[in-house]
N, C-alpha and C positions, 0 to 999 in steps of 0.2 A: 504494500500500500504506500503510495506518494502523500506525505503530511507536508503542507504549507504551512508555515507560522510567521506571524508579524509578532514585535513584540515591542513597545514602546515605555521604558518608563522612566517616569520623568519625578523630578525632587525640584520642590520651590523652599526657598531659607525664607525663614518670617523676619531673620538677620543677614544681608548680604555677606556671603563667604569672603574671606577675607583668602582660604588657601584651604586645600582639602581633598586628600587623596581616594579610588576606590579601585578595589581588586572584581574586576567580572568573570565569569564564567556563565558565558551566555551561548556558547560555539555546540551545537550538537557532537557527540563523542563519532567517529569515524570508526566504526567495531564489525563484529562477525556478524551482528542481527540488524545491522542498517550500515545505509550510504548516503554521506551528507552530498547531494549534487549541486546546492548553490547552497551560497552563505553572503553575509551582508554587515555589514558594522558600522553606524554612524554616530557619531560623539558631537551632541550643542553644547556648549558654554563646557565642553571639556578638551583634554588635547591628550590622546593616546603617545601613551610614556613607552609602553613594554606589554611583548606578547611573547607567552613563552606555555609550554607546558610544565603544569606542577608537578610534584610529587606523586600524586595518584593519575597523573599522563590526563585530567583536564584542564583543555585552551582557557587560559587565562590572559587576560589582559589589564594593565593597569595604570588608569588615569588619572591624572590632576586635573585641578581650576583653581581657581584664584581670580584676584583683580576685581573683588567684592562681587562675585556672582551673585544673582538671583536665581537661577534655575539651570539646571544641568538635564537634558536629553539625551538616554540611550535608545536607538532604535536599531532591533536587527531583525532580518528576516532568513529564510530558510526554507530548502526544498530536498524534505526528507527520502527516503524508500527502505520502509520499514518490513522484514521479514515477520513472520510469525513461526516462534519458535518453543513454543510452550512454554513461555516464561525461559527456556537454559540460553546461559548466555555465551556457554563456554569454560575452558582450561582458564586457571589464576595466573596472571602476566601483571609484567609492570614491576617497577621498583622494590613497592613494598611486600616485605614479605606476608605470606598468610596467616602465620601466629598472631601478628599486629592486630587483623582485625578478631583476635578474642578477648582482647582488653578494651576495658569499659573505657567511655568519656565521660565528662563532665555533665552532658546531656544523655546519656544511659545509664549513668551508675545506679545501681538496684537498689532499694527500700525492701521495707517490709511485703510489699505489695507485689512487687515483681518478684522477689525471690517465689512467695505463696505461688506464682501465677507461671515460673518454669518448674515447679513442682511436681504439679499436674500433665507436666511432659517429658516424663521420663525415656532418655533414649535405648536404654538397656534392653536388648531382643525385639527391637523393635524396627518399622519401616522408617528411616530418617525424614523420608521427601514425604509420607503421610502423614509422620508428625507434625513434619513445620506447616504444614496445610493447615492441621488441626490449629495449630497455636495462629496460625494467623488469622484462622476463623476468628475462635475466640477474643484476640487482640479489639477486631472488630465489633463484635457484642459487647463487649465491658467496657470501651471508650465511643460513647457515643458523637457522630458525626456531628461538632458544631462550631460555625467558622465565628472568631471573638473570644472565644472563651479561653484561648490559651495564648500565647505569643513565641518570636523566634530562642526564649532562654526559657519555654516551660523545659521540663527534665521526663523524661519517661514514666520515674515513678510519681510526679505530679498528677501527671494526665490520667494516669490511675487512679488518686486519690480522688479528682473531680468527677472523674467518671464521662472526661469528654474531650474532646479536642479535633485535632485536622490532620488531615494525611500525613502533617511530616510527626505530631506526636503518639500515630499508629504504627511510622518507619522505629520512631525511635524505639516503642514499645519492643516490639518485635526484633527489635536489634538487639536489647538490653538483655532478653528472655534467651533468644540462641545465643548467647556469647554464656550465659550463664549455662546453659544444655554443653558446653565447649564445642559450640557451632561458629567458625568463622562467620560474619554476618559485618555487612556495609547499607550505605544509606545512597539512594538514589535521589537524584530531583532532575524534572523535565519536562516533557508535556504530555499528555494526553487526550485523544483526540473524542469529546463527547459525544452522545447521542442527539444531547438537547438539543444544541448549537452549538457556534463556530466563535464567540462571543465568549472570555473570562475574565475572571478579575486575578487570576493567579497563578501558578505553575503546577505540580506535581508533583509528587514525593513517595517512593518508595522503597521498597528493602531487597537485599540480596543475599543470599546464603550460599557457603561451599558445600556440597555434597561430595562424598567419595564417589567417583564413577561418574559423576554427572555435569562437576564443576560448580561456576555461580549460576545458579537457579532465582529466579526473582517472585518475589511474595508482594501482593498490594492488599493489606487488611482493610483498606478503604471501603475495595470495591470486592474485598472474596474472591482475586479471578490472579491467576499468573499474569504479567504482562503479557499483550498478543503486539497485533501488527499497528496497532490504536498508540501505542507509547513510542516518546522518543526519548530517548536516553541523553544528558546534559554532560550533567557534573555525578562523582563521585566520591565518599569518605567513609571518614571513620562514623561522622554522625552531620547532622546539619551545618551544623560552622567548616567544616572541611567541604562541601559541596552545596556550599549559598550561592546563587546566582550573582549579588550584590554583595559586597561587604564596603562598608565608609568608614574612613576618618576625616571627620572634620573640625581639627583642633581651631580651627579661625574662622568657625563662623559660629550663626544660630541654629535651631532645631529645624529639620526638613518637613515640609510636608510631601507623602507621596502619596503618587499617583499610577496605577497600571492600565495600560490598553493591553489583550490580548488576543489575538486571534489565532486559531490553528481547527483548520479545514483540509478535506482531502482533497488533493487534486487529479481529478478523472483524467487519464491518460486517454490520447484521440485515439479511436478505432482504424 
């Protein structure tokens, strides 16, 4: 499937920026389940410093402004072709090693709630890839879908506590659980292509597991379903701060207001 995405977002200072850096990761991943065939990048009231690949091998780039901005535009576009591959995404490559991703982060680290909650998913004599299904079920019944209720520093075992939150604190949940199961497990963000419409206010966020035999296998507690041909893969980490689309410093100015435009639509290939 051919995914189109525009993706425009934009930061007004309520304090003209005086100087103020940010790291993007906005570039779709180039991998074995897709092929980026365009890509696009435009920077307002900023000036692209540096593009490189991080440590977990996503296209990052990163901007300055200054000169008392008011508002900074990123807009980039994209013309995806996404395989469907039952969720596997493949052998573990790249820099980092795979023990890394069994240690917790600051945004997984387990409570009371999480521990109780890989409990119930014992891997012992057991089918590994049935499990993590099950636990991502579950992940999805015990934190209920709702956008507001949490932000980008809730922690896993928060989201639990509330008993609610959004797709990245159903990644995190899910991440926090197989790392405690001693399941290698990563955090995805990207897009996904709706039923509803073609129209969002936001991106996507999912999780990955290693499997013996099968590699990273990918889990969306969101929505109950493996990634198919509907998802595109971004950025990559240990948890959300390693695979933010955005990340700002802005020591010289005042608070941002943001704004998102999102689109991502299929595009019918001609007969």
């Amino acid at each position: 499937m051919r995914i189109a995405i525009s993706h425009t977002t934009r930061y007004r200072f309520d304090d003209p920026a005086r100087y103020g850096v940010q790291r993007l990761r906005l570039r779709p991943r180039q991998c074995a389940v897709q092929d980026v065939l365009e890509w696009q990048m435009a920077v307002d009231g900023g000036v692209i410093e540096a593009a490189y690949d991080d440590h977990n091998g996503n296209a990052t780039t990163l901007i300055s402004f200054g000169n008392d901005v008011e508002e900074v535009a990123i807009t980039t576009s994209a013309l995806v072709e996404v395989r469907d591959t039952a969720g596997m995404v493949g052998p573990h490559a790249g820099f980092m090693p795979l023990w890394l991703f069994t240690n917790q982060t600051a945004l997984t680290r387990p409570g009371p709630k999480l521990k109780a909650l890989a409990r119930d998913f014992p891997l012992e004599d057991v089918n590994v890839l049935d499990t993590l299904h099950a636990l991502s079920r579950a992940v999805g019944e015990m934190v209920t879908y709702e956008k507001g209720a949490t932000d980008a520093t809730t922690t896993a075992e928060q989201a639990l506590e509330l008993g609610k939150g959004v797709c990245q604190d159903h990644a995190h949940v899910f991440i926090g659980a197989a790392r405690l199961l001693g399941v290698p497990a990563r955090y995805v963000s990207g897009y996904l292509l709706m039923d509803t419409g073609t129209a969002q206010d936001a991106g996507h966020a999912w999780a990955e597991a290693h499997i013996p035999g099968l590699g990273w296998v990918g889990f969306d507690p969101s929505n109950e379903i493996c990634p198919d041909s509907r998802y595109v893969r971004v950025a990559l980490g240990a948890d959300y701060a390693e695979a933010a689309p955005v990340t700002s410093l802005v020591p010289g100015g005042g608070r941002a207001g943001l704004s998102v435009a999102l689109d991502v639509a299929q595009q019918l290939m001609a007969q």
